[in-house]
N, C-alpha and C positions, 0 to 999 in steps of 0.2 A: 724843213718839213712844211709843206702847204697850209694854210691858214686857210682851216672847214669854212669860218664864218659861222654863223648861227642856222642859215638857212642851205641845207641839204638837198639834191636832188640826184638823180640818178646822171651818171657823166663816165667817159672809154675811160678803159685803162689796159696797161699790157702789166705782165709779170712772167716770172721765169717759176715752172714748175716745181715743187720741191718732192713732194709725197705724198702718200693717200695714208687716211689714218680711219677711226674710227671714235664716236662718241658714247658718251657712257652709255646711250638706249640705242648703240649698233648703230648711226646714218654714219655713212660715208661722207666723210669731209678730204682738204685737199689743204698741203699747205704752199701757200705762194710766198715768194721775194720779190725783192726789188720791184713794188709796185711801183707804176709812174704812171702819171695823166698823159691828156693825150697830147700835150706839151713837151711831153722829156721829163718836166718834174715829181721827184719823188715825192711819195704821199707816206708811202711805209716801208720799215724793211723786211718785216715779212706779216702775213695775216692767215687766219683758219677759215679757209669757207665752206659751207654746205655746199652738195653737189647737185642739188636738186635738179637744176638746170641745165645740167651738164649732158651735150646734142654732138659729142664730137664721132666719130665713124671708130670703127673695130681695134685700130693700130691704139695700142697704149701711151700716154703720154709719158717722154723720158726724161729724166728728173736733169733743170737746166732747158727747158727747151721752154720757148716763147709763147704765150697764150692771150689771148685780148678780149676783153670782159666790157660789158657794162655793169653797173654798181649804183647803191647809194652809199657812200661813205658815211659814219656818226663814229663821236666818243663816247667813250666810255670808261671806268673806275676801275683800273686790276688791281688788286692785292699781290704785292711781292711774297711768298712764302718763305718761311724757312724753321726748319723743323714742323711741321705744320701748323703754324701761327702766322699769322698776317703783321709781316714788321712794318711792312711801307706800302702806302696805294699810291699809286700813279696814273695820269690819263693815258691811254692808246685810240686807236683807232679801230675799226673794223669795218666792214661791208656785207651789207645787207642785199636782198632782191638783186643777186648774183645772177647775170645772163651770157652765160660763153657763147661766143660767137666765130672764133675765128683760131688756128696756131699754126706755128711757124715753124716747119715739120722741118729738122734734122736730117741729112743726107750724111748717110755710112760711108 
């Protein structure tokens, strides 16, 4: 996994589509895999993003299919659940100020 460093900036990335979902106050979010910079190197294996920015044309995105974003990646503290108690926190990752820009449209 990439080494953030301390200091964050907004930098490309592609990933592969997974699904649209929904947050507790209703915004459409999106779950992405296999994030990777704009090196090849992966950052995550998968993240939740808000769609706010989301400029793509009418056709749906299919789940597995190539999308390329700018970001600012940060960590962050998740709680492992179970039974709903918090056994184990761990750092991940996320991205923030989500800007699509580009996908890698699929031929049937």
């Amino acid at each position: 996994m990439r080494n953030l460093g301390t200091t964050l900036t907004q930098h490309s990335y592609s990933a592969s589509f997974g699904r649209l979902g929904r947050t507790s106050d209703n915004k459409t979010v999106a779950i992405l895999t296999q994030i990777r910079d704009e090196e090849g190197n992966p950052l995550a294996d998968h993240v939740w993003v808000k769609l706010q920015n989301f400029c793509f044309d009418n056709a749906p995105l299919k789940k597995g299919e190539r999308i390329f974003f700018s970001a600012e990646p940060y960590r962050y503290i998740k709680g492992i659940y179970k039974s709903r108690a918090i056994k184990t926190l761990q750092s991940d990752i996320g991205l923030r100020n989500v800007i699509f820009f580009d996908r890698e449209c699929q031929k049937n």
